[in-house]
DOLOGU-91704 format. One record per residue (C-alpha): x, y, z; residue in one letter; residue number from 0. Coordinates in Angstrom, 3 decimals. Each point is the difference from the previous one (the first is absolute). Layout:
N
{pt {X,Y,Z},A,NUM},
...
REM end
This chain:
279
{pt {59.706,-3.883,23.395},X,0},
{pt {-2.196,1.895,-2.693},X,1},
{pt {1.285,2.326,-2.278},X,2},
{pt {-0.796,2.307,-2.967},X,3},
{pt {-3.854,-0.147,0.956},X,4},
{pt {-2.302,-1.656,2.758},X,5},
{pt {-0.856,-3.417,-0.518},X,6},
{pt {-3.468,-1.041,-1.612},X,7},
{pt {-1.746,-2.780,1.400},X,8},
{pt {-1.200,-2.524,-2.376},X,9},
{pt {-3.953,0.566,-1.062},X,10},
{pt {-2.653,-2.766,1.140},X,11},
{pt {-0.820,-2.046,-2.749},X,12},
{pt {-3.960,0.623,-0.911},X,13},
{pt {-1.734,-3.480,-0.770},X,14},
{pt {-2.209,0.020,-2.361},X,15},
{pt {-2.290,-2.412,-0.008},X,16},
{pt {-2.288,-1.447,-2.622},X,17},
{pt {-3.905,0.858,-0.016},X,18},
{pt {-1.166,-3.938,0.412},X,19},
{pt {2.082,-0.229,3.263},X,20},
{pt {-1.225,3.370,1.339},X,21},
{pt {-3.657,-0.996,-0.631},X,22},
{pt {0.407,-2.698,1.736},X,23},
{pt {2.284,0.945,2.983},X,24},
{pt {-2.169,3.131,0.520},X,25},
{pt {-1.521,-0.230,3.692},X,26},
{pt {-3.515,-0.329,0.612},X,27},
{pt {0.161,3.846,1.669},X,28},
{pt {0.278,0.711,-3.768},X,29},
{pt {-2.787,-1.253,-1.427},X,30},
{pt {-3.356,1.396,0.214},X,31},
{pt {-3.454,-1.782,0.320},X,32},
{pt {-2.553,0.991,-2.817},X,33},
{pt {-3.036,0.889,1.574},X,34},
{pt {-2.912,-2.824,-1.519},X,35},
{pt {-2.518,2.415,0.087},X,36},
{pt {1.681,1.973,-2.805},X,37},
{pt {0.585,-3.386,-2.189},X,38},
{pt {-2.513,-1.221,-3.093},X,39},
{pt {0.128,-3.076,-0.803},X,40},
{pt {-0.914,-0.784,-3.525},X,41},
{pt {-1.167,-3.453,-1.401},X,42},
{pt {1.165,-1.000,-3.270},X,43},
{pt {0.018,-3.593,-1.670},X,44},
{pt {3.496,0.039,-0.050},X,45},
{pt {0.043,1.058,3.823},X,46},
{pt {-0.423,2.311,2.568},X,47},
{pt {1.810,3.614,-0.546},X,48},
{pt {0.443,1.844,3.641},X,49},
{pt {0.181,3.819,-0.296},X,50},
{pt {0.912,2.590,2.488},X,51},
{pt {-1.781,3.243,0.086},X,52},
{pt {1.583,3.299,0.084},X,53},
{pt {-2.573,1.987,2.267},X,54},
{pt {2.048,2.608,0.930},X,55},
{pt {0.887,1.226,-3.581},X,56},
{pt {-3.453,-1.327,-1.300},X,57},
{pt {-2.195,0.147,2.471},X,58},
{pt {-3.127,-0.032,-2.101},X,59},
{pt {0.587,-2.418,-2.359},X,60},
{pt {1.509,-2.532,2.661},X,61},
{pt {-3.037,0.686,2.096},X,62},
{pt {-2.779,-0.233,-2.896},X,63},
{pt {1.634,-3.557,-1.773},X,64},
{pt {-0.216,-1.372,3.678},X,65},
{pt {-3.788,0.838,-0.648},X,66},
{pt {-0.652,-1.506,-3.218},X,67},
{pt {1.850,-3.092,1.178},X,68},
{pt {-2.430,-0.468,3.065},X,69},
{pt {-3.051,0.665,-2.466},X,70},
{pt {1.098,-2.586,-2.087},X,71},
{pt {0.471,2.310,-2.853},X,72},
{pt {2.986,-2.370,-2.125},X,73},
{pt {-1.563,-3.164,0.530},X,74},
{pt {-0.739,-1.513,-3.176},X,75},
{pt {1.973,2.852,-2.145},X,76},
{pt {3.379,-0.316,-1.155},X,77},
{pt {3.659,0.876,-1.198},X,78},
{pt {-1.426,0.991,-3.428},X,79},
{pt {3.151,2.267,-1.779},X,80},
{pt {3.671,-1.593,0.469},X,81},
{pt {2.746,1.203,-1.406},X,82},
{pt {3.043,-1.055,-0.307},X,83},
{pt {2.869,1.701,1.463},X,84},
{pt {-2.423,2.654,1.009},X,85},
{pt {-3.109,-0.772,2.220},X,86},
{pt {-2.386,-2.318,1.297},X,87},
{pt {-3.719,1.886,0.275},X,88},
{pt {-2.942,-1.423,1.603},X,89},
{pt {-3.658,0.992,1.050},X,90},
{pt {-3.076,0.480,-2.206},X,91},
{pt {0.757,0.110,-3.405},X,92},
{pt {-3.085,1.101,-1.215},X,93},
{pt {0.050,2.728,2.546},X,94},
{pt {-3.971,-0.352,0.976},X,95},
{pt {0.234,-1.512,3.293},X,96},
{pt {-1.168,1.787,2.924},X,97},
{pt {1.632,0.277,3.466},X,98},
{pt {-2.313,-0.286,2.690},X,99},
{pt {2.524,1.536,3.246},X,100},
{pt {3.023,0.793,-2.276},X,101},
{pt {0.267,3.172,-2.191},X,102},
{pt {0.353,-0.462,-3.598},X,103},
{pt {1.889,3.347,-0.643},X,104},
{pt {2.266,1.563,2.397},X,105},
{pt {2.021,3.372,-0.360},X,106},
{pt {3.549,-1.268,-1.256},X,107},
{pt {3.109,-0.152,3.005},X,108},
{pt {2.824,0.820,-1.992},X,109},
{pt {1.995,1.359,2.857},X,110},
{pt {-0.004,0.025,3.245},X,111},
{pt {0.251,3.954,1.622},X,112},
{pt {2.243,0.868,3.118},X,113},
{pt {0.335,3.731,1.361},X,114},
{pt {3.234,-1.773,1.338},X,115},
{pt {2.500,-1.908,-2.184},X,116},
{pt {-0.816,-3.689,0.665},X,117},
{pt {2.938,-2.073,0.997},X,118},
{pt {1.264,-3.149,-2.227},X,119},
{pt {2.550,-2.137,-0.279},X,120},
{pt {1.005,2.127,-2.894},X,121},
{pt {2.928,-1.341,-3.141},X,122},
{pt {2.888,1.149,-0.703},X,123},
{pt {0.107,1.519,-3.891},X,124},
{pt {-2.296,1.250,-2.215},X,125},
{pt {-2.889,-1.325,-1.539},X,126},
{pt {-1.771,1.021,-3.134},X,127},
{pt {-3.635,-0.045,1.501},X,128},
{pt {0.661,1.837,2.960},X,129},
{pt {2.036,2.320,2.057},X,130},
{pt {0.357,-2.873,2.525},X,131},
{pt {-1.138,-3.312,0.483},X,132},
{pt {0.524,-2.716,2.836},X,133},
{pt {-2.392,-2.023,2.447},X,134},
{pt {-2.517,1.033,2.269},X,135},
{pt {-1.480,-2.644,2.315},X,136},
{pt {1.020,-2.820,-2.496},X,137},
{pt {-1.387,1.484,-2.869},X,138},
{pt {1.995,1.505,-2.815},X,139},
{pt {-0.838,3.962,-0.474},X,140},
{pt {1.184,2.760,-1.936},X,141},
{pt {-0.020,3.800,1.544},X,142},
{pt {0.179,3.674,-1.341},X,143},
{pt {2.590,2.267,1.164},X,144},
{pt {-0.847,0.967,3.322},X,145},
{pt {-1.791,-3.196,0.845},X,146},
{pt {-3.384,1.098,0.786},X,147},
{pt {-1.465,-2.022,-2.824},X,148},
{pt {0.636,-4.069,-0.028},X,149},
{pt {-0.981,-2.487,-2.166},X,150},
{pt {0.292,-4.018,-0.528},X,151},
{pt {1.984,-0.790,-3.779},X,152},
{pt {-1.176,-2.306,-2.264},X,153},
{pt {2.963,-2.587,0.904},X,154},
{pt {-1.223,-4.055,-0.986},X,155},
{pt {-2.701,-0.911,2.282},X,156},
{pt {-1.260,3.363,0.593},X,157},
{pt {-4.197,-0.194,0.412},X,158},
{pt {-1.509,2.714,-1.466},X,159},
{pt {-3.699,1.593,-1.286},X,160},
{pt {-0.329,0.122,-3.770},X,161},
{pt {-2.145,3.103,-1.177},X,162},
{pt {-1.157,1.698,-3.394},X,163},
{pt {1.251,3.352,-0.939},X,164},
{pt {-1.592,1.341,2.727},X,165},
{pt {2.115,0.018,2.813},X,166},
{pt {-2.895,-0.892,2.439},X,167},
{pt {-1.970,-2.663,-1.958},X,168},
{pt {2.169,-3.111,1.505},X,169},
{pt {-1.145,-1.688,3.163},X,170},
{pt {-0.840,-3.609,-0.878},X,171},
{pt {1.938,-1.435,-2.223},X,172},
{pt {3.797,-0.315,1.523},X,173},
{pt {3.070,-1.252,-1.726},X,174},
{pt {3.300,-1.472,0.918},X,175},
{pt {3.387,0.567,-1.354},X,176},
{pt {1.831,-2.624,-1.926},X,177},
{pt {3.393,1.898,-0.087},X,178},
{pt {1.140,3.717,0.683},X,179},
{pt {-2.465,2.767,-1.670},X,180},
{pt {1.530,3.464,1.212},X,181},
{pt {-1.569,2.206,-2.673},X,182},
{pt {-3.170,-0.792,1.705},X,183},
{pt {0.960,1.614,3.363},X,184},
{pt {-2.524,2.840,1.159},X,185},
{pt {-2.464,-0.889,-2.695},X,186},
{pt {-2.012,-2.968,1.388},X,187},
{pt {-0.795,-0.819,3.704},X,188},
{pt {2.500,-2.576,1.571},X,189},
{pt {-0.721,-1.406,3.170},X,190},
{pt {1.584,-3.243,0.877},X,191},
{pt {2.465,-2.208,-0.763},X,192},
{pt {-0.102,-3.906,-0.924},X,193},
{pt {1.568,-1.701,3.387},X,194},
{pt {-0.566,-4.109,-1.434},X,195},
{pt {-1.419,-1.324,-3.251},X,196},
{pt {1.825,1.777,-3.073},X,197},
{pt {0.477,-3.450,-1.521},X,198},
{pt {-3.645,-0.774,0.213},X,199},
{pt {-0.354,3.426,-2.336},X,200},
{pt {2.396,-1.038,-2.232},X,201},
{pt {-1.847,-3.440,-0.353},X,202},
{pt {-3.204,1.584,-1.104},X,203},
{pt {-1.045,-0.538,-3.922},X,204},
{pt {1.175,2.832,-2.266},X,205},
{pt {-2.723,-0.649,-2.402},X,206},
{pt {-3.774,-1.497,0.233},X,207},
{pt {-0.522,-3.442,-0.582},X,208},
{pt {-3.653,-1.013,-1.542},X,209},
{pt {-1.980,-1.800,2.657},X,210},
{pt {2.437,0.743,3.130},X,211},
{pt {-0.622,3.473,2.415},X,212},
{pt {2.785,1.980,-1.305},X,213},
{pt {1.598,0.457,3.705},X,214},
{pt {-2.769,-0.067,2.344},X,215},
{pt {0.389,1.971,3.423},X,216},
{pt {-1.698,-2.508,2.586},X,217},
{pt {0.178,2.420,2.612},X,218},
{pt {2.021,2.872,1.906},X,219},
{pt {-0.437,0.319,3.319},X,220},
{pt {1.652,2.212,3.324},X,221},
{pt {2.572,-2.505,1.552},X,222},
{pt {-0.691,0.930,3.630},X,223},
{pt {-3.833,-1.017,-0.951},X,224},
{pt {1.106,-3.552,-0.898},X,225},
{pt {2.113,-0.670,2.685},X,226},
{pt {-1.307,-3.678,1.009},X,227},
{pt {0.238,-1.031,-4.352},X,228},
{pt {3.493,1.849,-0.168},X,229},
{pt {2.202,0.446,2.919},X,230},
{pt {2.658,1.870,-2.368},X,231},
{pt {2.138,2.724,1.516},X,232},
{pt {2.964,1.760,-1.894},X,233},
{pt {2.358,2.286,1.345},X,234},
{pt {2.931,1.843,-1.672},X,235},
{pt {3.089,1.669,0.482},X,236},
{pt {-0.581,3.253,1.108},X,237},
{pt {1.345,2.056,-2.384},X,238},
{pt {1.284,2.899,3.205},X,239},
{pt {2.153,-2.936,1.273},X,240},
{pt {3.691,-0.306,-0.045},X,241},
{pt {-0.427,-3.075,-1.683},X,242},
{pt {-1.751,1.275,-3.231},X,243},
{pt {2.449,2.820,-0.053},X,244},
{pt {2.953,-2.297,-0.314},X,245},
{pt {-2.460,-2.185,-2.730},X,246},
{pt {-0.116,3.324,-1.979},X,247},
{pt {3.901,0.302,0.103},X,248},
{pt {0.311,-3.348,-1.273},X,249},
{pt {-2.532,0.497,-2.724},X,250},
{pt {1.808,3.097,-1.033},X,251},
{pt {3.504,-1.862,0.027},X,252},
{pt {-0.537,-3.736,-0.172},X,253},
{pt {2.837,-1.275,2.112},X,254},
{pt {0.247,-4.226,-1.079},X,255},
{pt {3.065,-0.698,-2.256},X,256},
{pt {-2.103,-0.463,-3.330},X,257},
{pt {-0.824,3.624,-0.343},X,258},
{pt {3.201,1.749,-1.866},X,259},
{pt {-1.775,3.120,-0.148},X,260},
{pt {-1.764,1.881,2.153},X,261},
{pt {-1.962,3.237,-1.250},X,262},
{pt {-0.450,1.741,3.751},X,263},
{pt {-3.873,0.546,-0.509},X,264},
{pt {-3.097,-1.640,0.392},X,265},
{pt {-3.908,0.802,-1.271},X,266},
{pt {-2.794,-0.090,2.605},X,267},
{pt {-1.670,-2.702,-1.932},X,268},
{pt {3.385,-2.321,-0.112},X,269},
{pt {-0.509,-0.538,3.369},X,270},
{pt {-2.759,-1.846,1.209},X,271},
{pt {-0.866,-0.007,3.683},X,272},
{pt {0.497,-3.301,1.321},X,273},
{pt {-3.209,-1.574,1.534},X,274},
{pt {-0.200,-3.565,1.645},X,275},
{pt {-3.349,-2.166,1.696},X,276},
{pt {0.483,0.534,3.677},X,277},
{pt {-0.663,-3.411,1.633},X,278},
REM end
């Protein structure tokens, strides 16, 4: 018999489960194929550095490096500004060379407009760069209030346009990110992130050695164009899945035994979208 108040039944006991073992438990429904045509491919001494092209944020940019690489236009030039901590720059150094198909200057992307707010897989918490920040499409972004302007954040690995102090003078010479750069948000054009090679970066020479090519750029190329040399294909976990949610509540709260504190929040650029070869 009950008495003095209805009986509770017990609560069901949430697992939590570590981010390793949901990576690689998550089905393949929940991971997404990156489309080859939208992948550079660039060849380094130290190796080959695949990047995947943001086209709907940059659509410009994305379209007019696919042009220079079919030209031709980094054959021969090279990684000529590294610094350490910060970025990894490469192109012309001396700023002469000519494209023959690809622009030199482009107008700047900074943002990407919506009449609509855009949908992401938006974070919990706030964020000193922006009003919101999450994933869109496997890319790390940042939004304003009402969502109708998006933008990729300069997390590690981002690929991005350097420029002078004119906003629209970059559109050759592209850099990659060796570790988070927020205060660069909405300044530069990013418009892609590194998908396999960041240790092939940070093998590069820091400083010029007399008598070697001070990291030489052998080639970049479109990855669907070299399909019979490289047969690569990545996909990753699709950052609207049910899988990548449950990633982002373990990366908020780390669940394995070590942890003795957990701070309930995660940064957009702690969280790197995981990306595998698909055989």
């Amino acid at each position: 018999m009950l008495s003095g108040c209805m009986q509770q039944a017990d609560e069901p006991t949430i697992v939590v489960r570590a981010p390793s073992e949901i990576i690689n438990t998550a089905p393949s429904t929940a991971w997404q194929k990156v489309n080859n045509d939208n992948v550079i491919r660039i060849e380094l001494e130290t190796g080959h550095v695949y990047v995947e092209l943001n086209t709907q944020l940059a659509p410009n940019h994305s379209k007019n490096i696919k042009a220079l690489a079919r030209e031709g236009f980094y054959d021969g030039l090279s990684v000529y500004r590294f610094v350490e901590g910060f970025v990894a720059q490469g192109g012309d150094s001396t700023d002469s060379k000519i494209p023959t198909n690809g622009k030199k200057r482009l107008n700047a992307e900074l943002s990407y407009k919506t009449d609509l707010k855009l949908e992401i897989m938006a974070l919990d918490g706030s964020d000193g760069y922006a009003i919101r920040t999450g994933f869109l499409n496997g890319f790390a972004v940042g939004q304003n209030h009402g969502g109708t302007k998006t933008w990729m954040t300069h997390c590690t690995g981002t690929f991005a346009m350097a420029r002078g102090n004119d906003i629209n003078s970059g559109g050759t010479e592209f850099y990659i990110t060796l570790s988070p750069q927020r205060y660069l948000d909405r300044n530069i054009t990013v418009f892609g992130r590194v998908l396999e090679g960041m240790e092939h970066v940070q093998k590069l020479q820091r400083t010029p050695e007399e008598g070697k090519p001070y990291n030489p750029i052998i080639g970049v190329h479109v990855l669907s164009d070299i399909a019979q040399q490289d047969p690569s294909h990545f996909e990753y976990l699709n950052t609207d899945s049910s899988s990548f949610e449950e990633l982002v509540a373990a990366r908020t709260n780390r669940p394995e035994p070590w942890f003795k504190f957990t701070p309930n929040y995660v940064d957009v650029c702690a969280i790197t979208v995981p990306t595998r070869r698909k055989s």
